[in-house]
C-alpha positions in Angstrom: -54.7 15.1 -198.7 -56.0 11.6 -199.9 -54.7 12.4 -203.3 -51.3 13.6 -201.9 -51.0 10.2 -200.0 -51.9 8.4 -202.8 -49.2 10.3 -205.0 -46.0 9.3 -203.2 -46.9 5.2 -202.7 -49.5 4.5 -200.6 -51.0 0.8 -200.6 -54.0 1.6 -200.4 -56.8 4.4 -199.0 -60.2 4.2 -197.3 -62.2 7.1 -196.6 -64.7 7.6 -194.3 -68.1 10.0 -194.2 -71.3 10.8 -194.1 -71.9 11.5 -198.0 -72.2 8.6 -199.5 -72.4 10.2 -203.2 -69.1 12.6 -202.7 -67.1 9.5 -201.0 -68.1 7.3 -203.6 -66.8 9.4 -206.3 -63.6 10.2 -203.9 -63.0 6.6 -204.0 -63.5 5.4 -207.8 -61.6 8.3 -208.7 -58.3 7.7 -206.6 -58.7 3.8 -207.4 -58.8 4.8 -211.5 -56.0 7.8 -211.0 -53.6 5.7 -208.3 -54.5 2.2 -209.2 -54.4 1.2 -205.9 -57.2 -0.2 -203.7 -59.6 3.0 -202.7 -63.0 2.1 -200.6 -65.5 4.5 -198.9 -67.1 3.7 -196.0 -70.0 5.2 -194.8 -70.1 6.1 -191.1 -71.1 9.3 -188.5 -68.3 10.0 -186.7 -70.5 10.8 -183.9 -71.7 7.2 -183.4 -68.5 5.1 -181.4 -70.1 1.7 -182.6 -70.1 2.6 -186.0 -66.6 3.8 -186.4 -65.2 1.1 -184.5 -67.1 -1.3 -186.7 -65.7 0.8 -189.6 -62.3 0.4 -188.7 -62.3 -2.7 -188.2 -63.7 -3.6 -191.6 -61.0 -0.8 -193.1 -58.4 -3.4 -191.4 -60.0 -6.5 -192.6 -60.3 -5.1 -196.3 -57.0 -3.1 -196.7 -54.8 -5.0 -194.6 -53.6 -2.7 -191.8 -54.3 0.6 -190.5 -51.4 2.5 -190.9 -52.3 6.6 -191.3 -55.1 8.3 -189.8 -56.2 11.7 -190.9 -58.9 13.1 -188.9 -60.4 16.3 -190.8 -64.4 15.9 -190.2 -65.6 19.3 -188.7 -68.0 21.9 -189.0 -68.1 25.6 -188.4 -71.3 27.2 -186.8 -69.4 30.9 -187.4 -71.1 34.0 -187.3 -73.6 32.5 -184.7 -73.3 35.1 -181.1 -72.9 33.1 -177.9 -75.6 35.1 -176.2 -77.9 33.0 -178.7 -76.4 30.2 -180.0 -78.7 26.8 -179.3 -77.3 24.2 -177.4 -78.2 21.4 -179.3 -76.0 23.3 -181.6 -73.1 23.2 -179.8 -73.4 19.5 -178.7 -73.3 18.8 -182.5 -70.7 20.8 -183.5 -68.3 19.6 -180.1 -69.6 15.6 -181.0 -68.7 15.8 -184.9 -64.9 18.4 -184.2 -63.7 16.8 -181.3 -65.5 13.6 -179.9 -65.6 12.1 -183.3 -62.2 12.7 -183.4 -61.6 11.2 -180.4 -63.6 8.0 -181.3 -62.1 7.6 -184.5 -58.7 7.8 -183.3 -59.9 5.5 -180.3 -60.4 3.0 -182.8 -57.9 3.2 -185.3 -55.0 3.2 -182.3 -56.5 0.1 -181.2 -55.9 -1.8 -184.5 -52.7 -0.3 -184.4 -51.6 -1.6 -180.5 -52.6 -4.5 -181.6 -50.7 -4.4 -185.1 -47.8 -4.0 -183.2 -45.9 -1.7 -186.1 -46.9 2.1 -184.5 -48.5 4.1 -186.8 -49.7 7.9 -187.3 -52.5 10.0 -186.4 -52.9 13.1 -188.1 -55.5 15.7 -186.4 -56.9 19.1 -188.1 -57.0 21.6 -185.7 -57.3 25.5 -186.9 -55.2 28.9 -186.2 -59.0 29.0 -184.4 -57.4 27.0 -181.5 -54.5 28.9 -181.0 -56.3 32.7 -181.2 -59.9 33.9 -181.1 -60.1 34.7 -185.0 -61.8 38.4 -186.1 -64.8 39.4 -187.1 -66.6 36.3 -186.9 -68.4 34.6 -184.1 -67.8 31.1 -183.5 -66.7 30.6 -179.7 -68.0 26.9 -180.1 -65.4 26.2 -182.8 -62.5 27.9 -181.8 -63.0 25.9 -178.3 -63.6 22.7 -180.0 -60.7 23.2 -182.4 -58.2 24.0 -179.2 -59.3 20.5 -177.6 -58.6 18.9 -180.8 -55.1 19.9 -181.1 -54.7 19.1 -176.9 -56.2 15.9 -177.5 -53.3 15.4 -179.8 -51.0 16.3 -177.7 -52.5 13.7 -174.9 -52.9 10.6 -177.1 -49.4 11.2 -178.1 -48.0 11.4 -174.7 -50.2 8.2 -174.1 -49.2 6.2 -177.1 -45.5 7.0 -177.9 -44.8 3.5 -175.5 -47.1 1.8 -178.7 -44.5 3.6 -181.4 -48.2 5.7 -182.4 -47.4 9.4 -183.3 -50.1 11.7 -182.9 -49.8 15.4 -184.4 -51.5 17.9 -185.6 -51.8 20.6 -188.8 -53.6 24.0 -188.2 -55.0 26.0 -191.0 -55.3 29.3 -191.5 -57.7 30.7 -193.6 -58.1 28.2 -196.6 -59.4 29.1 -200.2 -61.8 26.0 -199.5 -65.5 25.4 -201.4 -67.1 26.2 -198.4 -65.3 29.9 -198.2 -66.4 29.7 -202.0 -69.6 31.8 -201.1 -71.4 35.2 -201.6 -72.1 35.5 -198.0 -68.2 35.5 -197.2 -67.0 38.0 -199.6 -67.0 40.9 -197.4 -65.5 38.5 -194.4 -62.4 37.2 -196.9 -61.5 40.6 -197.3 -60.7 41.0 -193.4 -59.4 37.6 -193.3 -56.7 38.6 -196.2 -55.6 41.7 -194.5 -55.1 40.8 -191.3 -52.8 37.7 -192.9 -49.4 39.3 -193.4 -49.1 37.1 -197.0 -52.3 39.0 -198.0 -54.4 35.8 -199.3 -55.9 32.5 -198.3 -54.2 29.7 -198.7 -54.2 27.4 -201.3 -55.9 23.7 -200.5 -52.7 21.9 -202.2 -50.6 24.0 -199.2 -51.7 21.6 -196.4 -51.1 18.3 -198.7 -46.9 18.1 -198.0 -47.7 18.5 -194.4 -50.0 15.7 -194.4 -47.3 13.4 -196.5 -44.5 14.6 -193.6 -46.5 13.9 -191.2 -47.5 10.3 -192.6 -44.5 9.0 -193.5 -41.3 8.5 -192.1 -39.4 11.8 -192.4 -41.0 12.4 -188.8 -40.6 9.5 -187.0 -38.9 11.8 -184.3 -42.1 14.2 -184.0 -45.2 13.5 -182.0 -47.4 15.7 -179.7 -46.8 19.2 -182.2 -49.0 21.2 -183.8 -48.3 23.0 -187.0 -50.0 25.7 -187.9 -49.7 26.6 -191.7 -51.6 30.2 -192.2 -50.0 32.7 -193.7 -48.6 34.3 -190.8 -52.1 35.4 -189.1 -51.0 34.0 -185.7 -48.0 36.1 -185.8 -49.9 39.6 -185.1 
């Protein structure tokens, strides 16, 4: 989705994680490709200080913040409620959907005080919308669900600031981390019970991320769009 903003004009990108190896190759990469200004920052979404202090030094460096893409999450699936550990689940809820919170907290306060609106971009999941089969991940699919309300909240809040706030929920996404033995069998149900028979391609969420960003929506705020092959349909 970084490359696909970078693609159609962007100024200028900052990204923001906890691998420092993976975001600095993600940065000197889209600076070389795009030759536009590209900076990681370090930072756990979990920790409010550090994001805002983040931020701020994204608007200091770059110049504004415009765009906000929120996609930190993990999964926890195949993990039965009857057992699943507690500390687990206060991780998982801080990094899908408090570290959402906190990072659009802060970027929406650069933007008020801007004073040019701006767009958040949330990723939910189909995962918020149904309770997704076989797998066991009651943690996530809640998480994912208060994700794509929150969006619908902050947008309800903001729209007075000219901030949009939406969301895009995928389906079942040919991603690295479904790239593993242990899924095989899973991706098999996961393909049948999508009526277009296959995962989705990663380059399939990009032009939703560009709408979303840019201008063409500047009438859209509060909506959810879920992009997975027709799963939520059954």
């Amino acid at each position: 989705m970084s490359e696909a903003l970078c693609e159609v004009g962007c100024k200028a990108i900052a990204i923001m994680d906890v691998l420092q190896e993976h975001g600095d190759s993600a940065a000197l990469e889209l600076n070389k490709k795009y030759n536009i200004p590209a900076a990681f920052y370090k930072v756990d979404v979990r920790d409010a200080e550090a994001v805002k202090e983040v931020m701020t030094s994204i608007a200091a460096d770059l110049g504004s913040v415009d765009v906000l893409l929120c996609s930190a999450g993990i999964a926890d699936s195949n993990m039965p409620a009857e057992t699943y550990d507690i500390e687990r689940f206060r991780r998982l809820i801080d990094i899908n959907l408090t570290g959402t919170f906190l990072c659009a907290q802060s970027a929406g306060q650069i933007m008020i005080k801007q004073g040019n609106g701006g767009s958040i971009i949330f990723i939910g999941s189909m995962s918020g919308h149904i309770v997704n089969w076989p797998q066991e991940q009651s943690c996530y699919n809640a998480s994912k669900a208060g994700v794509i309300q929150l969006g619908k909240s902050l947008a309800a809040e903001w729209s007075k600031y000219n901030i949009r706030v939406n969301s895009i929920s995928p389906g079942y996404m040919d991603t690295a981390l479904n790239r593993v033995p242990a899924l095989e069998a899973q991706k098999k149900l996961w393909c049948s019970r999508t009526p277009m028979n296959r995962l989705g391609n990663v380059d399939e969420l990009n032009s939703t991320a560009v709408f979303l960003a840019s201008n063409a929506s500047t009438f859209m705020t509060g909506s959810d769009i879920i992009i997975d092959g027709g799963y939520c349909c059954w």
